[in-house]
C-alpha positions as CSV (number, residue, x, y, z in Angstrom):
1,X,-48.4,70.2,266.2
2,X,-45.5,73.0,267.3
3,X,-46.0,76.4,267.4
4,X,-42.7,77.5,266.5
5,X,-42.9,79.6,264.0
6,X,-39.5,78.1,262.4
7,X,-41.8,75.1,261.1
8,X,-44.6,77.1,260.0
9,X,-45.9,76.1,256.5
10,X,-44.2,78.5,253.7
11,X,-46.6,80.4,252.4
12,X,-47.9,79.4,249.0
13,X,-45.0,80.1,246.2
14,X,-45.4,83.2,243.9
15,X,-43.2,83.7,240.7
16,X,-41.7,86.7,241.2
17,X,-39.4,86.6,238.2
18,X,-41.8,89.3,236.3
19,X,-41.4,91.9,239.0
20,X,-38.1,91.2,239.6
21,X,-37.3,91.5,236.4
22,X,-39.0,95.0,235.7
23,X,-37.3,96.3,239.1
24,X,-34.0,95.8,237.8
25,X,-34.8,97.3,234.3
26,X,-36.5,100.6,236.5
27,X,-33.2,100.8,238.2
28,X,-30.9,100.9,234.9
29,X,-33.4,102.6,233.1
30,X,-33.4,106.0,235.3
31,X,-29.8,106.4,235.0
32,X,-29.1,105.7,231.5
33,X,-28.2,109.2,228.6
34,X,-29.1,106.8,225.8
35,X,-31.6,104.9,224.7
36,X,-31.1,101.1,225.3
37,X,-31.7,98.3,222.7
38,X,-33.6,94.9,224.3
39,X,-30.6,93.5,223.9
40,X,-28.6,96.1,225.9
41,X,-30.8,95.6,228.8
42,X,-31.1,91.9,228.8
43,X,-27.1,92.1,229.2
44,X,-27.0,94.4,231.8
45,X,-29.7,92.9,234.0
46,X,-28.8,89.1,233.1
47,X,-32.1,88.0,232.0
48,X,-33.1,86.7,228.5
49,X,-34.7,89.3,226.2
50,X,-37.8,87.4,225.8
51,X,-38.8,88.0,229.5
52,X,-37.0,92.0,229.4
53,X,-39.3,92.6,226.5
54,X,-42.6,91.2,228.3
55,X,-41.1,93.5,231.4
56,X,-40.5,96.3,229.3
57,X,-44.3,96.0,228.2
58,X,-45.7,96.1,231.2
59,X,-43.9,99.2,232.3
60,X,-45.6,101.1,229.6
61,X,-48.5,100.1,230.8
62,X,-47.8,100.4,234.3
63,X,-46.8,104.4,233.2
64,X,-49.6,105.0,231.1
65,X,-52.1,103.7,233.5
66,X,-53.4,100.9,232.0
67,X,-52.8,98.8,234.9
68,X,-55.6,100.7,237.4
69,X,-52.7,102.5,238.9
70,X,-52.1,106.7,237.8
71,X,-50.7,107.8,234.6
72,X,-47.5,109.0,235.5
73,X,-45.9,112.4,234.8
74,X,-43.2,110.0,233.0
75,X,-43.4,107.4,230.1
76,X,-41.1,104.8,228.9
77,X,-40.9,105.9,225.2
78,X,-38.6,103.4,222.2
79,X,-36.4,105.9,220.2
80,X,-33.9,104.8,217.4
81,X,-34.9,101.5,218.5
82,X,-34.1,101.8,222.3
83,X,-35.9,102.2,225.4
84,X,-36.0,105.4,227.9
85,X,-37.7,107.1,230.2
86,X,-39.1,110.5,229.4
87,X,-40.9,113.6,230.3
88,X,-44.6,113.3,229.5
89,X,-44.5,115.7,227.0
90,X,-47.6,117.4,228.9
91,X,-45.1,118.4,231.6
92,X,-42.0,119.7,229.3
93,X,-43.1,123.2,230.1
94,X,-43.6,123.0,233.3
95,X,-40.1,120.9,234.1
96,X,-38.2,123.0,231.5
97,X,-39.2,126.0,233.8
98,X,-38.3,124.6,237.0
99,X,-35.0,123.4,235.7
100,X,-33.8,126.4,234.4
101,X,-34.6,128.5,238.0
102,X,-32.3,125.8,239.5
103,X,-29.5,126.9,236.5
104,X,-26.9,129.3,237.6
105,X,-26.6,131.9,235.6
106,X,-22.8,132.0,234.5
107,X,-21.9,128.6,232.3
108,X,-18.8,126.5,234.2
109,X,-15.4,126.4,232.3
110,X,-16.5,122.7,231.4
111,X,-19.9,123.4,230.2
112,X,-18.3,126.0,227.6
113,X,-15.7,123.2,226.7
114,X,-18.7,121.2,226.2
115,X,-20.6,123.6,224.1
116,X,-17.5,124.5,221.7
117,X,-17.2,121.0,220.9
118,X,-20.9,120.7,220.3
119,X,-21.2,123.8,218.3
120,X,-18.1,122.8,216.2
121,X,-18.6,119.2,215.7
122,X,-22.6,119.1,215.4
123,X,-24.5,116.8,215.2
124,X,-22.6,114.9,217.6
125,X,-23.3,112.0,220.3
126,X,-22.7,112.7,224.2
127,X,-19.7,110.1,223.6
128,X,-18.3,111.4,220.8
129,X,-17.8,114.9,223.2
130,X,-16.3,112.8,225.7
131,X,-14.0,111.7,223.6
132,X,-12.5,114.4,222.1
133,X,-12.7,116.2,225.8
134,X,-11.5,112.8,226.9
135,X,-14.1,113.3,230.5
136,X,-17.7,112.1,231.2
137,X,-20.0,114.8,229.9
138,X,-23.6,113.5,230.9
139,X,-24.3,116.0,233.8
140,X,-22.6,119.0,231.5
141,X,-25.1,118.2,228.3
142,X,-27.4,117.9,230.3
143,X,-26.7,121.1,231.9
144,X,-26.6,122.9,228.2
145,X,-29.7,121.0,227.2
146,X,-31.7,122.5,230.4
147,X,-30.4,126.0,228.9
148,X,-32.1,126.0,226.4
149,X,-28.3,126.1,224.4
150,X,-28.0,122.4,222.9
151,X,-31.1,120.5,222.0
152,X,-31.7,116.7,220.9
153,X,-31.5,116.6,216.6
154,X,-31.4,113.0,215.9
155,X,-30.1,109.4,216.2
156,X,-27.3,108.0,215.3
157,X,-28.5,105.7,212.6
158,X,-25.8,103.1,213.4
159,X,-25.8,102.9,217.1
160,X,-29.1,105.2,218.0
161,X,-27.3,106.9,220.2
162,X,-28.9,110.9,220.5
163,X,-27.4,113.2,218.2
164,X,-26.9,116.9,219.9
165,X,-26.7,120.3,218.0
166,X,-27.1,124.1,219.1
167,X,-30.1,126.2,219.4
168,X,-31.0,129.4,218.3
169,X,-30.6,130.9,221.9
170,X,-26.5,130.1,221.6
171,X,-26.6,132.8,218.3
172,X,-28.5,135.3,220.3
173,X,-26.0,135.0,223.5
174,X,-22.8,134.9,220.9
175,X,-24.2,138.3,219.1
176,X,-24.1,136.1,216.1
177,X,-26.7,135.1,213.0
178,X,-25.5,131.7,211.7
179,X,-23.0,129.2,213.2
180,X,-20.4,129.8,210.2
181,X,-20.0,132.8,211.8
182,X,-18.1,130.9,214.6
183,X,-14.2,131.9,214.6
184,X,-12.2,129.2,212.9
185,X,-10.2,126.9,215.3
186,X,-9.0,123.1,214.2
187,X,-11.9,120.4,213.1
188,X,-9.9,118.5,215.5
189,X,-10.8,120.7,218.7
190,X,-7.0,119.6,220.0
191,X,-7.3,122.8,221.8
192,X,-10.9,123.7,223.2
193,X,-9.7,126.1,225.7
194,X,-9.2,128.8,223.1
195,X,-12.6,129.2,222.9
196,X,-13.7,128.2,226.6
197,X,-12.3,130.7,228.9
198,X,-14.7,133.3,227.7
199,X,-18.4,133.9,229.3
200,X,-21.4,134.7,226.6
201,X,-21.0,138.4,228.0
202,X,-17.6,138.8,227.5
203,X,-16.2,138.4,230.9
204,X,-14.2,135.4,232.2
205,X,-16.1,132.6,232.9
């Protein structure tokens, strides 16, 4: 009998489709804006939904504690029948906080861009804004949503994408009461920066 570890036995074989299979959907799911269908993920992990679903299942109960592991400050909630990762909602004050002491305190010429559009077009989807600003706009909504100036309002009921509107706090920083008290510029938006070079106060942004 050798000792070279080159012919050792292999150790006993463990299926490790189910972990696998939840790692991957852990990865997509921490960067996605929207939430995913089962069929969505299946697709962009490349495993059939039946197992994605039993994955999906055990992440909830993974974050919810279930498992014998700690509930996490995080859950893996389905909205407009898709999957994403929240905020316990036990926490929402205490993250809302410490996001808005990391905010600056003037808006960027594209956040204001962003919030026109919003304001304007509301409700409207993340890629419905990039389309008409024809740029990526995750990191700028979610910017305006950490404000406290844009807010989630629904799902789009045909592709459950999250629907975004204004808050009261843009009417108090415009000096205003109602948002048809917004000037009038095209339905289109063809021309956002005649509304976006101004700051809330007044001054150039």
């Amino acid at each position: 009998m050798t000792d070279d570890p080159s012919h050792a036995h292999p150790a006993a074989h463990v299926d490790p489709e189910p972990y696998a299979v939840a790692r991957k959907l852990e990865a997509i799911l921490l960067v996605v804006e929207e939430p995913q269908s089962l069929v969505a993920l299946a697709t962009a992990v490349g495993e059939p939904v039946p197992a994605v679903r039993q994955a999906i299942e055990g992440l909830v109960a993974d974050y919810d504690g279930e498992t014998g592991g700690p509930r996490r400050g995080f859950e893996l909630r389905e909205v407009g029948g898709g999957w994403r990762l929240y905020v316990r909602e036990d926490f929402d004050d205490l993250v809302g906080e410490f996001v808005n002491t990391q905010a600056p305190s003037r808006l960027s010429q594209a956040a204001l861009e962003t919030l026109a559009v919003i304001a304007y077009k509301q409700p409207v989807s993340r890629g419905q804004v990039a389309s008409i600003r024809a740029v990526n706009v995750d990191s700028v909504v979610r910017t305006l949503v950490a404000r406290g100036l844009v807010t989630e309002v629904g799902n789009d009921p045909e592709t459950g994408a999250i629907l975004y509107g204004t808050t009261d706090a843009l009417l108090v920083n415009l000096g205003i009461n109602a948002l048809d008290e917004l000037p009038h510029i095209s339905p289109l938006l063809d021309d956002v920066d005649t509304v976006s070079g101004v700051g809330f106060d007044g001054e150039r942004a």
